[in-house]
N, C-alpha and C positions, 0 to 999 in steps of 0.2 A: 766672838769677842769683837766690838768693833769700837771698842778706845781703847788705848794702852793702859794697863797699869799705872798707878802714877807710880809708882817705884822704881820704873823705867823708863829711861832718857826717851826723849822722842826723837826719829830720825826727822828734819827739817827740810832735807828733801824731799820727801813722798808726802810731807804735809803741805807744801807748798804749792799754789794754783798750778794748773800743769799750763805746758807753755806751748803760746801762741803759735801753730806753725803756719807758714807760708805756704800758696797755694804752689803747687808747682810750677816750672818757670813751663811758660809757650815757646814750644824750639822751633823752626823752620820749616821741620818734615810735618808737625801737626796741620801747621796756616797751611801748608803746601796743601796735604790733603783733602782741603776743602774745596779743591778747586774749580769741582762742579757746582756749587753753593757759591762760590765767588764768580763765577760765568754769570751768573741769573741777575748776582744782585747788582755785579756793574750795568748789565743789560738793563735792568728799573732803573738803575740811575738815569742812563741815559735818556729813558723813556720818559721818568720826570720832570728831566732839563727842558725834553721839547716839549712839556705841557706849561712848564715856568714861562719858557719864554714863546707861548701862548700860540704854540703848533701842536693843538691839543690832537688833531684826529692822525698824526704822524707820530705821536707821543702813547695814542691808545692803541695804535696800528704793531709799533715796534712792542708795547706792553704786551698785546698777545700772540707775537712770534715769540718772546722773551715765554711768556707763558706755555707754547709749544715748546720750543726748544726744551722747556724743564722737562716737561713729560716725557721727550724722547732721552736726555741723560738719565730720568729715573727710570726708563725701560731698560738703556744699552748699559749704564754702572751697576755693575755689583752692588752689593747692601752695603757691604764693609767698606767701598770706597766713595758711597754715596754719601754717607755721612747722614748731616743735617738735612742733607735733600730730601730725605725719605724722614717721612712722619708717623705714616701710617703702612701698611702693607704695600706692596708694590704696586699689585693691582690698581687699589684704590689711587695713590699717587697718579699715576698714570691717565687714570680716569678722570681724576680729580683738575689734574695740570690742561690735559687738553679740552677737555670740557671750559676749562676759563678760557685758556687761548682761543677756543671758538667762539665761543658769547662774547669776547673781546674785538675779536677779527671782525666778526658779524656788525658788532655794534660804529666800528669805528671805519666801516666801510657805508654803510648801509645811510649812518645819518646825513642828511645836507648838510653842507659846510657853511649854509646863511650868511655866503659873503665872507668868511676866514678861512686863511691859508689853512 
C-alpha cells in the first residue's frame, strides 16, 4: 500500500521533506591528521612563490625535493595515516612521487639559466 486511505489522518511528519542535515563539523584531530598532505602542499607553496617572484629554476628545484620528500612520507606513513597522500597503492605512490621529483631535479638542474637568477 503506498498511500493512506483517505479514511485515515495523515501523519505530517513523515510526509514532510526529510530535513536538511549538516555535514559534520571538521575538528582538530581530522586537519591534524593530514599532516603529511599538509607538509607537501606548504612545500609547492613555497615552491610557487619562487617561480612568482621569478627564481623559477630555485622554485622547480625546491618542487622536486617537495616531490621527493612526498615519496619518502608515502613510503615511511602507514596508509591510515597517510591519508590523501596516498592515491593509489603504495607502490605506485612511491614510484610515482620520485619518478617526478627526478624529472623535476633533472630538469631544473640541467637547463641554463640564460642570464636569470
Amino acid at each position: 500500500m503506498t498511500h493512506p486511505a483517505p479514511d485515515r489522518p495523515r501523519n505530517r511528519a513523515t510526509d514532510a521533506r526529510p530535513r536538511r542535515t549538516r555535514p559534520a563539523r571538521l575538528t582538530w584531530a581530522q586537519v591534524r591528521a593530514q599532516w603529511p598532505l599538509a607538509l607537501v602542499l606548504v612545500g609547492v607553496a613555497v615552491a610557487l612563490g619562487f617561480v612568482i617572484l621569478e627564481r623559477w629554476r630555485r622554485g622547480a628545484f625546491l618542487l622536486g625535493v617537495v616531490a621527493l620528500a612526498a615519496a619518502v612520507l608515502r613510503a615511511v606513513v602507514p596508509d591510515e595515516r597517510a591519508r590523501l597522500l596516498g592515491v593509489r597503492g603504495r607502490g605506485f605512490d612511491v614510484a610515482f612521487y620520485a619518478g617526478l621529483g627526478v624529472v623535476i631535479l633533472w630538469l631544473a638542474t640541467s637547463i641554463d639559466s640564460l642570464g636569470t637568477g
